[in-house]
C-alpha positions as CSV (number, residue, x, y, z in Angstrom):
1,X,27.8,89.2,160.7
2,X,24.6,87.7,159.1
3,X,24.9,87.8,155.3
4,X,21.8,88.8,153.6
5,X,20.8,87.7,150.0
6,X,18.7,88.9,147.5
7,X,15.3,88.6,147.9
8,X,15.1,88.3,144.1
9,X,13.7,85.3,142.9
10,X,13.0,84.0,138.9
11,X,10.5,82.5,137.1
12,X,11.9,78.9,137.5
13,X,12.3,79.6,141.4
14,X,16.0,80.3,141.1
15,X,16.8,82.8,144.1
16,X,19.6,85.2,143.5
17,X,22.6,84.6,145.0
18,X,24.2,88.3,145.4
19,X,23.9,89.8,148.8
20,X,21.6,92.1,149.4
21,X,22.1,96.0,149.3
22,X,21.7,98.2,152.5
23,X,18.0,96.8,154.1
24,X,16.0,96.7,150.6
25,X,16.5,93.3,150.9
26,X,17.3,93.0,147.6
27,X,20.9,93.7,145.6
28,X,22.4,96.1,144.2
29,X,20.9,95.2,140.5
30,X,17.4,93.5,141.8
31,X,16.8,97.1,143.5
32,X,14.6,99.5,141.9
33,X,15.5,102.2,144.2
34,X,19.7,102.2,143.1
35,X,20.1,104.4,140.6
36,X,21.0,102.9,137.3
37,X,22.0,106.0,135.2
38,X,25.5,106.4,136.2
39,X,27.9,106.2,133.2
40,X,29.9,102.9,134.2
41,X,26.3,100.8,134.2
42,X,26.8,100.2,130.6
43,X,30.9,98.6,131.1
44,X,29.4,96.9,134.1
45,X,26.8,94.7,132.2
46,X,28.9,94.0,130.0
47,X,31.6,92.4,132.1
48,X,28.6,90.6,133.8
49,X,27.8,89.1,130.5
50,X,31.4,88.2,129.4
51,X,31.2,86.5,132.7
52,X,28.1,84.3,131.8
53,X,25.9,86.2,134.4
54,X,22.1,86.1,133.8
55,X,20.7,89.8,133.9
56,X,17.1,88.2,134.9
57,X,14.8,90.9,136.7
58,X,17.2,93.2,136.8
59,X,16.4,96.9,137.6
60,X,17.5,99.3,134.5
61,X,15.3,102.2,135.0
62,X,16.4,104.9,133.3
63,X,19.9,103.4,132.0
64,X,22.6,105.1,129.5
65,X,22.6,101.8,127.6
66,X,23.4,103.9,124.2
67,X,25.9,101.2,122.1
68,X,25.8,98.8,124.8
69,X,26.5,95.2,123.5
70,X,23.9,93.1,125.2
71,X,23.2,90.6,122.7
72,X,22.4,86.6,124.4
73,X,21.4,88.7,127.3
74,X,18.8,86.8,129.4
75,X,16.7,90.3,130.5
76,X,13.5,88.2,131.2
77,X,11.5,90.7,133.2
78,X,14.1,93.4,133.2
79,X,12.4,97.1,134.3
80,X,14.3,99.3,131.6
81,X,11.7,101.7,131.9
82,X,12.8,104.7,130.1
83,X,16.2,103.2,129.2
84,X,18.2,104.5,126.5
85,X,19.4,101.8,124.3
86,X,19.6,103.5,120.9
87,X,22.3,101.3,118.6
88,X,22.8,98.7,121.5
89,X,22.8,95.1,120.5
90,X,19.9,93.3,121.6
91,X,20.8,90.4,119.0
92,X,19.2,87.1,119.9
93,X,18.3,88.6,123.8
94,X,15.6,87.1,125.7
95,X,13.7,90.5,126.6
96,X,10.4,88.2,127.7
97,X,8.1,90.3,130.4
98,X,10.7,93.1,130.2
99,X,8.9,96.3,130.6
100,X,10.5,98.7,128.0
101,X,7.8,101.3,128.6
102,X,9.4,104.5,126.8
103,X,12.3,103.1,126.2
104,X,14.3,104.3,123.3
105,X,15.4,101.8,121.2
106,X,16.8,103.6,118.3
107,X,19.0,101.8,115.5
108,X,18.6,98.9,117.8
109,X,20.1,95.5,116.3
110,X,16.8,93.3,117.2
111,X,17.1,90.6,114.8
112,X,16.3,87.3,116.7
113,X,14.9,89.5,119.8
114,X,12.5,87.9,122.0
115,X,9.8,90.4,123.2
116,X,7.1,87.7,124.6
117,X,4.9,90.0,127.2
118,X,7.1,92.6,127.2
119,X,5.8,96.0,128.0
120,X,6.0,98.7,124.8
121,X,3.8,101.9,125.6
122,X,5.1,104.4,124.0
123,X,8.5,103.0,122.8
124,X,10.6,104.8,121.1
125,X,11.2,102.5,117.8
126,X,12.9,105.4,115.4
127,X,12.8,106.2,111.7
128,X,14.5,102.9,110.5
129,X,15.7,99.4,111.6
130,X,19.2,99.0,112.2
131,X,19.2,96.2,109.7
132,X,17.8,98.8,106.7
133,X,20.6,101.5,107.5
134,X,23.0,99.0,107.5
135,X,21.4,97.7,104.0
136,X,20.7,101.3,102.8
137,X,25.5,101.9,103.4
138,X,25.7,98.4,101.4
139,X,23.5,99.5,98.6
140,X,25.5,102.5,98.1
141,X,29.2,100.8,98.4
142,X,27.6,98.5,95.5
143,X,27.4,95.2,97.8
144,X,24.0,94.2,96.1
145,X,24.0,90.8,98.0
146,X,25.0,92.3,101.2
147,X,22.3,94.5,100.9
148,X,19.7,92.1,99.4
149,X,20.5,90.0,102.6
150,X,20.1,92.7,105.2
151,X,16.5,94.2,103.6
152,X,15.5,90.1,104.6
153,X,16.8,90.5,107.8
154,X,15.2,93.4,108.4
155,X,12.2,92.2,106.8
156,X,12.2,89.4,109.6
157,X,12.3,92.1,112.3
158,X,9.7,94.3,111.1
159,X,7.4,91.1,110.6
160,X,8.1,90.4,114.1
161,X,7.0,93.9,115.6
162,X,4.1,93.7,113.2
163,X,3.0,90.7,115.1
164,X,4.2,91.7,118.5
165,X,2.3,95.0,118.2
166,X,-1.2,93.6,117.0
167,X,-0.7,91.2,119.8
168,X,-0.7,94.0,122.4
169,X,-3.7,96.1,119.9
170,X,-0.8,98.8,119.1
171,X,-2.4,98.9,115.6
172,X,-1.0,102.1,114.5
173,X,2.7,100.6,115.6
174,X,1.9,97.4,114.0
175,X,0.8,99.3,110.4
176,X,4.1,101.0,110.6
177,X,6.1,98.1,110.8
178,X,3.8,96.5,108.4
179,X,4.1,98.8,106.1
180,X,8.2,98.2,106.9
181,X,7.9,94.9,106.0
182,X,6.8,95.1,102.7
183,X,9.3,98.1,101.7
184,X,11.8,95.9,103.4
185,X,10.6,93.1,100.8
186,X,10.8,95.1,97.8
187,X,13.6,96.3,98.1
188,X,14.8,92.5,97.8
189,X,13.4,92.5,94.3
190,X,14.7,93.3,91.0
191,X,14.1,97.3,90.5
192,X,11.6,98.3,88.0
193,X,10.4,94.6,87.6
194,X,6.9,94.1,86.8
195,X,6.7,93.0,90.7
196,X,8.7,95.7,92.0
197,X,6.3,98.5,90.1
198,X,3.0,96.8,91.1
199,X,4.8,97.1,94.9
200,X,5.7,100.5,94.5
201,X,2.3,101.9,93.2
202,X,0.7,100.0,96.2
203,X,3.2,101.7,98.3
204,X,2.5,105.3,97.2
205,X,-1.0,105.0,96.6
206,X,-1.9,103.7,100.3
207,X,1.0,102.6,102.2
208,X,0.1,99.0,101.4
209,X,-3.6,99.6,103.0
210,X,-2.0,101.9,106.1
211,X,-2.6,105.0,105.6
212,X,-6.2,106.5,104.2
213,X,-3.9,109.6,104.0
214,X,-1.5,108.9,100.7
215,X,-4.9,107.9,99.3
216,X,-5.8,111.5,99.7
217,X,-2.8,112.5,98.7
218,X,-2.4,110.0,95.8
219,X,-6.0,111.2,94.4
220,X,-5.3,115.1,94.9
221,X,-2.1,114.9,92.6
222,X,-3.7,112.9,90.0
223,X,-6.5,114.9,89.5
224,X,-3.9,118.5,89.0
225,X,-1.8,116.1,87.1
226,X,-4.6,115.0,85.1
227,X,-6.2,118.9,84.6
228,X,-3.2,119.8,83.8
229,X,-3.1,117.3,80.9
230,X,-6.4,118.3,79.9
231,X,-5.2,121.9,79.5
232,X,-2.6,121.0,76.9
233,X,-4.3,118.6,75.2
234,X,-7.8,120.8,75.2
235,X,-11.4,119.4,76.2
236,X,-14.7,120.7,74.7
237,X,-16.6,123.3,77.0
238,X,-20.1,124.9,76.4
239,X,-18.5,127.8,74.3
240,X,-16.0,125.8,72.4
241,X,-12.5,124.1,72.9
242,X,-10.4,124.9,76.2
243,X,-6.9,124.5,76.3
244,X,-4.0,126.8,76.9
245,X,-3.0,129.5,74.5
246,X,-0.2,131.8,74.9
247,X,-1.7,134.8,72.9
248,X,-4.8,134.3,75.5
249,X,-4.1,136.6,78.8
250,X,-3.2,135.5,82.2
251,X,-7.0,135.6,83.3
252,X,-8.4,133.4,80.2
253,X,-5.8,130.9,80.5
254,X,-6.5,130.6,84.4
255,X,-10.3,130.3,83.7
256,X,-9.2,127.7,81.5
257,X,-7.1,125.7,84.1
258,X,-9.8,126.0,86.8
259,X,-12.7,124.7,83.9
260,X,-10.0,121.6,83.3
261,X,-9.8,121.0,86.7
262,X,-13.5,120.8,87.2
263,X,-13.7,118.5,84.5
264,X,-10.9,116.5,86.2
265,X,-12.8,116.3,89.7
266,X,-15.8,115.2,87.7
267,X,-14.0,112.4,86.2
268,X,-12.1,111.1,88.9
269,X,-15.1,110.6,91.0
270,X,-17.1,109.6,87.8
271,X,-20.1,111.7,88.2
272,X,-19.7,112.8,84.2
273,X,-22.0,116.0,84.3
274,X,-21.8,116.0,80.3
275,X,-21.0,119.9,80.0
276,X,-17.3,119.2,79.3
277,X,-16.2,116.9,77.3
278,X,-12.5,115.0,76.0
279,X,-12.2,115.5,72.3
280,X,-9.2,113.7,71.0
281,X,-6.4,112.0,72.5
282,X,-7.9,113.4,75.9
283,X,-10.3,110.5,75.3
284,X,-7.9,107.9,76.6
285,X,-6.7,110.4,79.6
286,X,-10.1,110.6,80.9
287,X,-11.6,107.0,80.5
288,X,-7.7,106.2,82.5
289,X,-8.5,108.9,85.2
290,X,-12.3,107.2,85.8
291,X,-11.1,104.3,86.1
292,X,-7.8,105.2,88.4
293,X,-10.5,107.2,90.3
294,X,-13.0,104.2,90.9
295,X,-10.3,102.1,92.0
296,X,-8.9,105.1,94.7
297,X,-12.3,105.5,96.1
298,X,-13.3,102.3,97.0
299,X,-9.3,102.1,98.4
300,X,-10.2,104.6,100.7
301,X,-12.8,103.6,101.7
302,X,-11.5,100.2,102.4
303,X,-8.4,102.1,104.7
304,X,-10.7,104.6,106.4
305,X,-12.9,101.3,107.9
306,X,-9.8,99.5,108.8
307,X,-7.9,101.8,110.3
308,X,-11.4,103.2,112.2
309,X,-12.5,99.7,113.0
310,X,-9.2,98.4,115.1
């Protein structure tokens, strides 16, 4: 009987050498139409791997990869569309032209990954890296250099989907993992260093230029805080000195509040009507509100155009 190989062939010219399955004309792994969600595909690539096999081109459509140690693996131009993957190891794998359209890759080890043209609509990349949970368990068992070594690594990955993303124009992917990045690189610093703060303020205030939203956010709560101040500390109205009084009723002192808060609003945004005014210690509040306020405007407006613009 004729024997009938693969009709698989790689990049370099390299024809497969397994026989072909049924008349696809191609083998068992090479054919798209095989169904690669049974529950042994996982024990099977990984014999295939102790055994030095290449897993070029290889059809993993919709594969229960989940834990699967596939780290080395050379998965140039693999189809794992819609493969599940979450916590495999993909440590050091050559995933080049792969076409991981909605795949999940979950708590996926990808530190030294290669994703040259690979395919990533829609992947499913999770909360955190696998690197930061592992980092995040180190931190709390005390190993500080464990830890301080595993934010890097994961700092590495996250730089690398930063780039990979922006590559491909997934901007809003890329601003999550750049936004990674820089958390990832914080949390390598000294806590509550003068570095670490200035980090952590650009963090909350706009996600490190990511995300108009916190801006919003950032300016909404420091304009309550700041009325808030105003009512304790009292600012001078058009019939005298507002501040909260316990022997005033509910009503007054909520008339109050909503008059600091109007002067608050005023400030932030600097327009300065002149009909209320700090007296006091407020003094120092308000010319530090103005001045936050300036800053978070033009910061928004800054994000809003990038983020619009790509």
């Amino acid at each position: 009987m004729t024997q009938i190989h693969c009709k698989y062939t790689s990049r370099n010219g390299v024809s497969c050498s397994r026989l072909a399955d049924g008349h696809s004309g191609f083998c068992f792994w090479h054919d798209a139409q095989a169904p690669k969600n049974t529950p042994d595909i996982k024990n099977r690539l990984e014999k295939l791997l102790d055994d030095g096999e290449s897993l070029e081109g290889f059809a993993l459509h919709r594969a229960q990869l989940r834990d699967a140690n596939l780290a080395h693996a050379n998965l140039m131009n693999a189809r794992l569309f819609q493969a599940d993957l979450a916590g495999a190891s993909l440590f050091k794998a050559n995933l080049d032209g792969a076409n991981l359209n909605l795949a999940n890759l979950e708590d996926v080890n990808l530190l030294g990954t290669r994703l040259d043209n690979a395919r990533l609509e829609h992947t499913k990349w999770g909360k955190i890296l696998f690197q930061q949970r592992l980092a995040a368990e180190a931190e709390n068992e005390g190993d500080k250099e464990k830890a301080i070594q595993l934010y890097g690594e994961a700092e590495e990955v996250a730089r690398y989907l930063t780039n990979e993303s922006e590559k491909r124009h997934q901007y809003d992917i890329g601003g999550k993992f750049f936004r990674l990045e820089r958390v990832m690189h914080r949390m390598q610093m000294r806590r509550f260093s003068a570095e670490w703060c200035w980090s952590k303020l650009l963090d909350v205030m706009c996600g490190y230029g990511e995300s108009a939203a916190r801006v919003i956010g950032f300016s909404l709560a420091e304009t309550v805080l700041s009325a808030i101040v105003y009512f304790l500390l009292g600012v001078k109205g058009p019939e005298g000195v507002i501040m909260f009084n316990a022997n005033n009723g509910l009503e007054t002192n909520v008339l109050g509040f909503l008059e600091c808060l109007y002067f608050s609003i005023i400030t932030f945004t600097t327009t300065g009507y002149g009909d209320v005014l700090p007296i006091g210690i407020t003094r120092v509040f308000a010319a530090a509100e103005a001045f936050i306020g300036a800053f978070a405007i033009s910061l928004f407006v800054v994000v809003f155009v990038r983020k619009m613009t790509q």
